[in-house]
Every structure is written in structure tokens, then in C-alpha cells.
C-alpha positions as CSV (number, residue, x, y, z in Angstrom):
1,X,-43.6,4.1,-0.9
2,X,-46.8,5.8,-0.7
3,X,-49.0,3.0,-1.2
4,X,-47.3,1.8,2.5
5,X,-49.6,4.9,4.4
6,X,-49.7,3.3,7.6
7,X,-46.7,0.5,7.7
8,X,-43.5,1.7,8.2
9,X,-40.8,0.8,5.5
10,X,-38.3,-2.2,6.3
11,X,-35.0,-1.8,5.4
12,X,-35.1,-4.7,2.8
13,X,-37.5,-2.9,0.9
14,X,-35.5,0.5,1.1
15,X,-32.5,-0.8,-0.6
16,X,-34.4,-2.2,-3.1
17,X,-35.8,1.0,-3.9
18,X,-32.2,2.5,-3.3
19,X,-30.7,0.5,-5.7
20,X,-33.4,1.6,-8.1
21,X,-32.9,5.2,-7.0
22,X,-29.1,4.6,-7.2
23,X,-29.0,3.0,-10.9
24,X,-31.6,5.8,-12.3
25,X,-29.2,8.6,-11.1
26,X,-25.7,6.7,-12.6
27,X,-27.5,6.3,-15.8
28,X,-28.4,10.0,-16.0
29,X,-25.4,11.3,-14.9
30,X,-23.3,9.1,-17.4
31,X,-25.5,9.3,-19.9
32,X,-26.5,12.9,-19.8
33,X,-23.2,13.9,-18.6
34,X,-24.8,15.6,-15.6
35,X,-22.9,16.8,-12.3
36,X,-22.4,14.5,-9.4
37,X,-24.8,17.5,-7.8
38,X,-27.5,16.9,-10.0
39,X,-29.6,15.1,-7.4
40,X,-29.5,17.8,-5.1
41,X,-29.9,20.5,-7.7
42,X,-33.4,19.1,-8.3
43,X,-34.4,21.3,-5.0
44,X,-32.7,24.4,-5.3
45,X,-34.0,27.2,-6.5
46,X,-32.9,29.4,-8.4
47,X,-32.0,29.8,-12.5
48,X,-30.5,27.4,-14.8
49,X,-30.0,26.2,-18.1
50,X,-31.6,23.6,-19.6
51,X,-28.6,21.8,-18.9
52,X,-29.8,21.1,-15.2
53,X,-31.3,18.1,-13.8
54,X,-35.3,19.2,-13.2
55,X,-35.4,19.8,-16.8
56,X,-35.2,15.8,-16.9
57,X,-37.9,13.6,-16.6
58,X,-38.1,11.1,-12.7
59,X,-39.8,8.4,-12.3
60,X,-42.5,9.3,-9.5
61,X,-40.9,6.7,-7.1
62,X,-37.1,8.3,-7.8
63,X,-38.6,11.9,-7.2
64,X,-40.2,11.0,-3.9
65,X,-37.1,8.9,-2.6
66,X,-34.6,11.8,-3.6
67,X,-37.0,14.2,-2.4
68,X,-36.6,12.2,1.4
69,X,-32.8,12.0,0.4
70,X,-32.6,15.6,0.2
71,X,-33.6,16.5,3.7
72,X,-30.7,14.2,5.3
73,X,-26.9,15.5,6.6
74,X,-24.7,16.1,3.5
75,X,-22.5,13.2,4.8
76,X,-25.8,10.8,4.6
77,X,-26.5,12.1,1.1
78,X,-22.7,11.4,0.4
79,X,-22.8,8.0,1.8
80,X,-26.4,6.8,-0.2
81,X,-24.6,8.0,-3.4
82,X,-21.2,6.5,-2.7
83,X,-23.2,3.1,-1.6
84,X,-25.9,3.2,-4.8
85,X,-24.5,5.8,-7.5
86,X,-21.0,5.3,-7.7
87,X,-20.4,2.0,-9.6
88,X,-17.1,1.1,-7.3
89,X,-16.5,-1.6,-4.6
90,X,-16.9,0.6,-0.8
91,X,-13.2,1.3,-0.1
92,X,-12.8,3.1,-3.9
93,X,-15.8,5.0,-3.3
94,X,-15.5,5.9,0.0
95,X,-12.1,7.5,-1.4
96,X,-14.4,8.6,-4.3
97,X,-17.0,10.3,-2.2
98,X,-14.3,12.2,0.4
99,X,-14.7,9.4,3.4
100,X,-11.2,8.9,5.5
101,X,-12.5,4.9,5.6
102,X,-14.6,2.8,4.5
103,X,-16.0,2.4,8.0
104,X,-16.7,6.1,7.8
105,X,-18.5,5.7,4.8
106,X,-20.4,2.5,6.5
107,X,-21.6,4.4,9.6
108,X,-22.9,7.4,7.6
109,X,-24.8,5.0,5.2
110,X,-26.5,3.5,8.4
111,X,-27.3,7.0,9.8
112,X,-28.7,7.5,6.0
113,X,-30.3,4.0,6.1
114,X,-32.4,4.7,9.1
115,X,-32.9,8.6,9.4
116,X,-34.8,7.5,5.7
117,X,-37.1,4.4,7.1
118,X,-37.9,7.3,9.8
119,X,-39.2,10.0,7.9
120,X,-41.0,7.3,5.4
């Protein structure tokens, strides 16, 4: 991401860094038993204990794309995690995730999609 200074982002290339994004978060949260919150919890302030997820070490690249995550509509961020975290086929994690469809889920994912190839 922030080798590309001057060339926008395609949208191959940001779901292959998604799905990077998406497996690094499942495997912490599964493995570390952390909160389906955890990725936004890396930008609030505020105390916790050591428990929370910035006491765990990111991978530059997952920082900076969660960090662009974070700025989007809670729907978006719902839809990028139901798409990339949640190990389910769309209609169980649209359910999952608190989407009345899957289509819902789909047109939030595209909003997420391109609101993030924007503001790379």
C-alpha cells in the first residue's frame, strides 16, 4: 500500500490484501480469544488490560489497512469483516454480522470496497 504513492489501488489488489487483513484478524481472534471488536478497539482510547488487542503485535501492512478500515460507516466495517473475518459462506454471515440479506451485506461490502480504494 504505501509503496503505491502515486497509483491508485485496483480492486484486485485490495482483496488480496483484504483477505490477508481478514485471515490475520480470524486467527487472532480464535486464537487469542479476542472480541469480535478487537479491530476497532485498536483506535480507541482509553484504558485496558492487557487483554486488549494493541497490546498484540500487526503486521505493518494489517495496521495501515485496519487503520483505513476504521474510518468507514459501521455497516462497511461490518460488511469487510463478515466478507473476510468470519469463516462462513455470505448468507450465514450476513446473518452472523446482523445484515437482513445477503444483498444487504453485498451492497455494504461494495460501499466498503470502494470508499477504501478512495482514501488509498
Amino acid at each position: 500500500m504505501s509503496e503505491q504513492v502515486n497509483t491508485q489501488i485496483n480492486i484486485k489488489a485490495l482483496r488480496s490484501e483484504l483477505k490477508a487483513w481478514g485471515k490475520f484478524w480470524r486467527k487472532k481472534e480464535s486464537v487469542n480469544g479476542f472480541a469480535s471488536s478487537s479491530i476497532r478497539e485498536r483506535y480507541d482510547s482509553g484504558t485496558g488490560d492487557k487483554n486488549r488487542a494493541e497490546n498484540i503485535y500487526v503486521p505493518g501492512q494489517v495496521e495501515e489497512l485496519t487503520h483505513f478500515i476504521s474510518r468507514l460507516r459501521p455497516e462497511c466495517i461490518r460488511a469487510l469483516r463478515a466478507r473476510y473475518v468470519v469463516d462462513k459462506p455470505l448468507d450465514s454471515a450476513a446473518t452472523l454480522m446482523g445484515f437482513d440479506s445477503k444483498r444487504s451485506l453485498q451492497f455494504w461490502l461494495a460501499k466498503a470496497e470502494r470508499g477504501l480504494i478512495s482514501a488509498m
